[in-house]
Short mmCIF file of the C-alpha atoms (twelve columns), coordinates in Angstrom:
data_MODEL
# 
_entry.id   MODEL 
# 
loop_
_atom_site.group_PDB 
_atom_site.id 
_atom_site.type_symbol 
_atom_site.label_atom_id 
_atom_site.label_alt_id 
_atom_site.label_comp_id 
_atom_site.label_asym_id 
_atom_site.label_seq_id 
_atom_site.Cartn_x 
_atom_site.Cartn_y 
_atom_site.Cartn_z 
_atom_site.pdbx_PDB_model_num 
ATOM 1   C CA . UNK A 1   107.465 -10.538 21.875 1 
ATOM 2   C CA . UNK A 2   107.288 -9.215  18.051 1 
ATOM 3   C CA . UNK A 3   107.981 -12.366 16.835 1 
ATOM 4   C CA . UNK A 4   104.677 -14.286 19.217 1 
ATOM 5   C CA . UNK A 5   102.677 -11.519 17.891 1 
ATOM 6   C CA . UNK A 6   103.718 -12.039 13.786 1 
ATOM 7   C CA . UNK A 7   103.650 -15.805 14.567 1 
ATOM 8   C CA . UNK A 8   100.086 -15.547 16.199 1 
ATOM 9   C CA . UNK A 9   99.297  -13.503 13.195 1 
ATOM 10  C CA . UNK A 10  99.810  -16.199 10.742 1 
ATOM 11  C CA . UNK A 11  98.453  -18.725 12.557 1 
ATOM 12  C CA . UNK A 12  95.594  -16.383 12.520 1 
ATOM 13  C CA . UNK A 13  95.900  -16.273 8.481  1 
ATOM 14  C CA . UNK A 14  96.240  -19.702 7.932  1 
ATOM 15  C CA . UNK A 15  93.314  -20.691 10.014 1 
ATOM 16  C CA . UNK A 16  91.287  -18.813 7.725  1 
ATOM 17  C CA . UNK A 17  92.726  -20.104 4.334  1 
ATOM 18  C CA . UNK A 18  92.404  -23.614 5.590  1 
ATOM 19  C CA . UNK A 19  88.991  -23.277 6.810  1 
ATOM 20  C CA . UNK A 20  87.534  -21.192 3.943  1 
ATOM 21  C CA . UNK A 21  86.592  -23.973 2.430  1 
ATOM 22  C CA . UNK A 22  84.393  -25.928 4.622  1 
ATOM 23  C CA . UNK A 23  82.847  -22.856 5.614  1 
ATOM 24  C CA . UNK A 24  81.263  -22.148 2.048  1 
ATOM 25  C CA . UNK A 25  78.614  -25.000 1.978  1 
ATOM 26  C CA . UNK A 26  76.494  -26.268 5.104  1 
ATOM 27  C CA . UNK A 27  77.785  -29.707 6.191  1 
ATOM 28  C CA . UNK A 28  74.457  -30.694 7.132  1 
ATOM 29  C CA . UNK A 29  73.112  -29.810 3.986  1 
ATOM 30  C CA . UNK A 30  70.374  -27.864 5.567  1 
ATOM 31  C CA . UNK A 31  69.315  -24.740 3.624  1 
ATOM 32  C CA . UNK A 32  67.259  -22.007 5.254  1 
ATOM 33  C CA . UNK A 33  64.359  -21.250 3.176  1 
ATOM 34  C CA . UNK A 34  63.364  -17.842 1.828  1 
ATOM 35  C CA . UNK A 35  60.224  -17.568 3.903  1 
ATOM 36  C CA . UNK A 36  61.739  -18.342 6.999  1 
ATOM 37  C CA . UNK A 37  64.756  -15.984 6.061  1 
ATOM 38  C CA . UNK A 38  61.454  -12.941 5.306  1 
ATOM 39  C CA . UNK A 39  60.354  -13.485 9.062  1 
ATOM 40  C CA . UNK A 40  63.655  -13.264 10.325 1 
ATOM 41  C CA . UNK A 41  64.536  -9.931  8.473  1 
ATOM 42  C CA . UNK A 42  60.915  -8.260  9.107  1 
ATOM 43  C CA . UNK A 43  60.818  -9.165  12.436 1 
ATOM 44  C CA . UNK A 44  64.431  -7.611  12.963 1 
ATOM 45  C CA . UNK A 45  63.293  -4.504  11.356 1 
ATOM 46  C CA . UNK A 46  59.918  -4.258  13.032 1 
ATOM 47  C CA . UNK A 47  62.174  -4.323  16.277 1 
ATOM 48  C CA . UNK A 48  64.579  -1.808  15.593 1 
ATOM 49  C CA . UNK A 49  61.231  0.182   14.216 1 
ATOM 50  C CA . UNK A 50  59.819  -0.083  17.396 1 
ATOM 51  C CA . UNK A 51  62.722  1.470   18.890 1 
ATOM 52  C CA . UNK A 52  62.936  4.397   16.468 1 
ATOM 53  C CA . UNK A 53  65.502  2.812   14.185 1 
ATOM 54  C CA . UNK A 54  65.677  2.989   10.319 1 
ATOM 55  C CA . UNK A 55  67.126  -0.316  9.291  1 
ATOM 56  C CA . UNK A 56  68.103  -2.502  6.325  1 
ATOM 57  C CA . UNK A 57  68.072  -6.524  6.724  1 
ATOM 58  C CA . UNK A 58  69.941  -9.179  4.955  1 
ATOM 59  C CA . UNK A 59  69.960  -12.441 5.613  1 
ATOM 60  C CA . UNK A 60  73.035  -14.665 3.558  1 
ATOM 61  C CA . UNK A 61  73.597  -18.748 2.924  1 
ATOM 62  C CA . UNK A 62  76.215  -20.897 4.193  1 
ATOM 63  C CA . UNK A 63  78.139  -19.413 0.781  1 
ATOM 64  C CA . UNK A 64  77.817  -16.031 1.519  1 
ATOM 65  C CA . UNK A 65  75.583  -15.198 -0.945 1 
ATOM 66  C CA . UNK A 66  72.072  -13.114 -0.770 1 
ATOM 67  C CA . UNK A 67  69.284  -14.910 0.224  1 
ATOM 68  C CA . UNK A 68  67.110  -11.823 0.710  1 
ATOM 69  C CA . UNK A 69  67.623  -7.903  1.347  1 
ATOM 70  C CA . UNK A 70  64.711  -5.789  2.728  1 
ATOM 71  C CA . UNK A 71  65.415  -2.403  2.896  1 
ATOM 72  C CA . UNK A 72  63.093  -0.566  6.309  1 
ATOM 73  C CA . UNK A 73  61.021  2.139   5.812  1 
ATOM 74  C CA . UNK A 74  62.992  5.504   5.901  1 
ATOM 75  C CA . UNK A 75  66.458  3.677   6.295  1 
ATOM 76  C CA . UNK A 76  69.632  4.927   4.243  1 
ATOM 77  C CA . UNK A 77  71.092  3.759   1.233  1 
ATOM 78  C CA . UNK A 78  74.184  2.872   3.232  1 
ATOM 79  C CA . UNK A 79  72.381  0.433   5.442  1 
ATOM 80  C CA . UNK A 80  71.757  -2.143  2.876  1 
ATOM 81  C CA . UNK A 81  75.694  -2.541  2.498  1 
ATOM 82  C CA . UNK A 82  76.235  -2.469  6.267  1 
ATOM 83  C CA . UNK A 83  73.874  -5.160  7.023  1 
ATOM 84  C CA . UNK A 84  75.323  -7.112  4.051  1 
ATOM 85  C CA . UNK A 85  78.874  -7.050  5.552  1 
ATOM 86  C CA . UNK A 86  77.849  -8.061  8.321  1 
ATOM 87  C CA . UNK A 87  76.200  -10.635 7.996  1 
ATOM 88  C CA . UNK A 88  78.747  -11.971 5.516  1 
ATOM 89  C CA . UNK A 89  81.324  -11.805 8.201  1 
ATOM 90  C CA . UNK A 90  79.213  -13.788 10.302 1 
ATOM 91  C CA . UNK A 91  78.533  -16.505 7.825  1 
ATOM 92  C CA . UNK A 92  81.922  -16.654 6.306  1 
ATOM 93  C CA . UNK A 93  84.558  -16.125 9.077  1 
ATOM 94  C CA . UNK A 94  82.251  -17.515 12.401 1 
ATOM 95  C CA . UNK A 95  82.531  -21.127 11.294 1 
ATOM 96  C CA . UNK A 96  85.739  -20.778 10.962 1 
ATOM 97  C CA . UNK A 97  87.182  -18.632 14.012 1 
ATOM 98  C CA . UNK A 98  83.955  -20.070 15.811 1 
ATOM 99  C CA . UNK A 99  81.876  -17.047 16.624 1 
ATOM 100 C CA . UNK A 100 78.041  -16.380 16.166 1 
ATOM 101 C CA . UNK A 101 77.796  -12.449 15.850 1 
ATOM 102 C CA . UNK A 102 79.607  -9.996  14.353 1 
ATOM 103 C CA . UNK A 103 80.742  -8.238  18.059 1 
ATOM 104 C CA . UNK A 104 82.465  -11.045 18.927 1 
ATOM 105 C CA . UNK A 105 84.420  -11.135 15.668 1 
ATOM 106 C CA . UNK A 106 84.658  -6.738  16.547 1 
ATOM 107 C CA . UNK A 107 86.124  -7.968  19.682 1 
ATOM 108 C CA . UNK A 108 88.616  -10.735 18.067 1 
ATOM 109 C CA . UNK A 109 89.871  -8.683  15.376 1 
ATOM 110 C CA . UNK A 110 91.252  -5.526  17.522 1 
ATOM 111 C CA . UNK A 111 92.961  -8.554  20.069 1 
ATOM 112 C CA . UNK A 112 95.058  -10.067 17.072 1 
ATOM 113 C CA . UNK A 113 97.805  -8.673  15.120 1 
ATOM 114 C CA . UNK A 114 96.287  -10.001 12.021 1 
ATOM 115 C CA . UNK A 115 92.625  -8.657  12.682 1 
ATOM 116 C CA . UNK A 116 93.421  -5.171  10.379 1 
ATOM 117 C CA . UNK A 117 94.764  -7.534  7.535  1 
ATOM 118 C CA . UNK A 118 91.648  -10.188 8.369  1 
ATOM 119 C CA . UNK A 119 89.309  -7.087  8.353  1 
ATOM 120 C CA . UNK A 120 90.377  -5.733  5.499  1 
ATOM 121 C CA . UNK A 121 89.530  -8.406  3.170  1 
ATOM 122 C CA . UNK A 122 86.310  -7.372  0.880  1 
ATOM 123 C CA . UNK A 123 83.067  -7.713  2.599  1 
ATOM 124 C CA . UNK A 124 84.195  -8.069  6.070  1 
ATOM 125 C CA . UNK A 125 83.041  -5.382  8.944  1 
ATOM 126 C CA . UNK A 126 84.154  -5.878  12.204 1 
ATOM 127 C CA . UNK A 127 81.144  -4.326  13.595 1 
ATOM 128 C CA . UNK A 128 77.983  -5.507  15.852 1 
ATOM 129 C CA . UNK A 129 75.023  -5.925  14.157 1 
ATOM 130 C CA . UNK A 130 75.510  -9.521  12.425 1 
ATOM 131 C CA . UNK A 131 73.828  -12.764 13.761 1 
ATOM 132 C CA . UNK A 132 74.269  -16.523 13.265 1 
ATOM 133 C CA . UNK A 133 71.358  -18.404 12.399 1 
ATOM 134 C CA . UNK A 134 72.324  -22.153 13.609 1 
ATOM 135 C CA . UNK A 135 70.748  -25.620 13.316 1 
ATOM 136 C CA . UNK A 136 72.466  -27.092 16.250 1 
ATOM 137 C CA . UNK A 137 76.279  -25.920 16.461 1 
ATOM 138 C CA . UNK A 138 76.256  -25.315 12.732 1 
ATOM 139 C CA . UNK A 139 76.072  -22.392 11.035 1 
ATOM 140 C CA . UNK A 140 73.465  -22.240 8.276  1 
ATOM 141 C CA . UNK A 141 72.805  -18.503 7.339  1 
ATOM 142 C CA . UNK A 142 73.092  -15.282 9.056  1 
ATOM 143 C CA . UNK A 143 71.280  -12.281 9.606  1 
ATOM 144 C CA . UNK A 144 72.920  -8.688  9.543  1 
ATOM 145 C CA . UNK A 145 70.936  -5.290  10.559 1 
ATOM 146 C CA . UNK A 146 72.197  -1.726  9.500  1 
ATOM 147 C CA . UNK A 147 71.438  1.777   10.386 1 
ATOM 148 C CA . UNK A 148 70.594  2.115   14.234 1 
ATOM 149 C CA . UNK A 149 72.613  4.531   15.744 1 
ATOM 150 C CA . UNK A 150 74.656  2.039   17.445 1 
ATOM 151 C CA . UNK A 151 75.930  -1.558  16.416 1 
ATOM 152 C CA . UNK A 152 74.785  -2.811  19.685 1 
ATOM 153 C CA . UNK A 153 71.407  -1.705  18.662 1 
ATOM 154 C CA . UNK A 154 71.588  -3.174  15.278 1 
ATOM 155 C CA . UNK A 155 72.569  -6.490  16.939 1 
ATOM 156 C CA . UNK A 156 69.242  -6.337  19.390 1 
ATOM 157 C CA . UNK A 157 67.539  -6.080  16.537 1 
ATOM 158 C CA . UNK A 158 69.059  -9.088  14.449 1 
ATOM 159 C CA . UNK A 159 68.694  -11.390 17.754 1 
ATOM 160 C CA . UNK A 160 64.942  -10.637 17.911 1 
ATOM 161 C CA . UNK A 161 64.896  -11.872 13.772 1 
ATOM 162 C CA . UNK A 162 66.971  -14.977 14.220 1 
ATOM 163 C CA . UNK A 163 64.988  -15.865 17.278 1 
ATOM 164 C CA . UNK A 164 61.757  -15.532 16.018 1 
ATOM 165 C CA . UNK A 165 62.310  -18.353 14.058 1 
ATOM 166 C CA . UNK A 166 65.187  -20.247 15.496 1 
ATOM 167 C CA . UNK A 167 62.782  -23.601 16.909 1 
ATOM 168 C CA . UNK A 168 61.778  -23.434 13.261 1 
ATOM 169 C CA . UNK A 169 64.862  -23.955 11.711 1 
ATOM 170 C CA . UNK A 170 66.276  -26.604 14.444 1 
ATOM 171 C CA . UNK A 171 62.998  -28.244 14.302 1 
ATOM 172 C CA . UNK A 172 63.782  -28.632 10.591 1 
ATOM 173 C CA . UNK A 173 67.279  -29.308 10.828 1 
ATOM 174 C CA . UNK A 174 66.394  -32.261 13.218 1 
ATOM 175 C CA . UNK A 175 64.102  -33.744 10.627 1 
ATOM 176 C CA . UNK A 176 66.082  -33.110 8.050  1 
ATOM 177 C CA . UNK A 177 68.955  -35.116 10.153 1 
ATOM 178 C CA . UNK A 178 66.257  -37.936 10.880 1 
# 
């Protein structure tokens, strides 16, 4: 049984080096742009204001990289970092192990053997509050939230951003594809 769970491990580990790669650059070519990516984050925090939440937004390309940070009203310094690393886990690791928020990766990481190693690596947080932003099945940027007392909360708050302008970016995506 040791040796399935090292085996499934490595598997693990060598799904991510192989797919590191192809996960660092949209396929479609398809690049959110900034003012869709401003929406997204102050509609996420005007949510989790709503609510009574002091947030932090960032929403990261296909390479991982900042595309905008907006720090909420009142939130913590530690929230801009959290929604970072969440978002990066999102947008680096989903295409890869094929998940869309940052719970689901939560949820895949304590299941595998290798999800301590896989979570360990810089950047990565295996916690809810990170949220795909897709044109079609792709993965083109994500949005992470940080500072409600609760992941789960955080995450409510990102899924309100990325769907206030999701038809945007697929109707985009589709002309872009046309």
């Amino acid at each position: 049984m040791k040796r399935l769970s090292i085996a499934a491990g490595l598997a693990w580990a060598l799904a991510l080096a192989a797919g590191t790669a192809q996960a660092q650059v949209a396929r479609s070519g398809y690049a959110l742009p900034v003012s869709l990516a401003m929406e997204a984050a102050a509609e996420a925090i005007r949510v989790c204001e709503s609510n009574g939440y002091a947030v932090s937004a960032s929403v990261l390309d296909t390479s991982g990289v900042v595309k905008l940070q907006a720090k909420g009203d009142h939130s913590t310094i530690h929230t801009r970092d959290s929604s970072f690393r969440k978002a990066y886990t999102v947008v680096t690791l989903g295409p890869i192990f094929r998940f869309d928020t940052s719970s689901a990766f939560a949820e895949l990481a304590a299941k595998n053997p290798a999800g301590p190693a896989i979570s360990s690596l810089p950047d990565i947080l295996p916690l809810a509050g990170g949220v795909a932003i897709k044109a079609g099945d792709e993965i083109v940027a994500a949005l992470g939230v940080g500072g409600a007392p609760g992941g789960d909360r955080d995450e409510a708050c990102a899924r309100a951003g990325v769907a206030k302008i999701q038809d945007r970016v697929t109707a985009a995506a589709r002309k872009r594809a046309s």
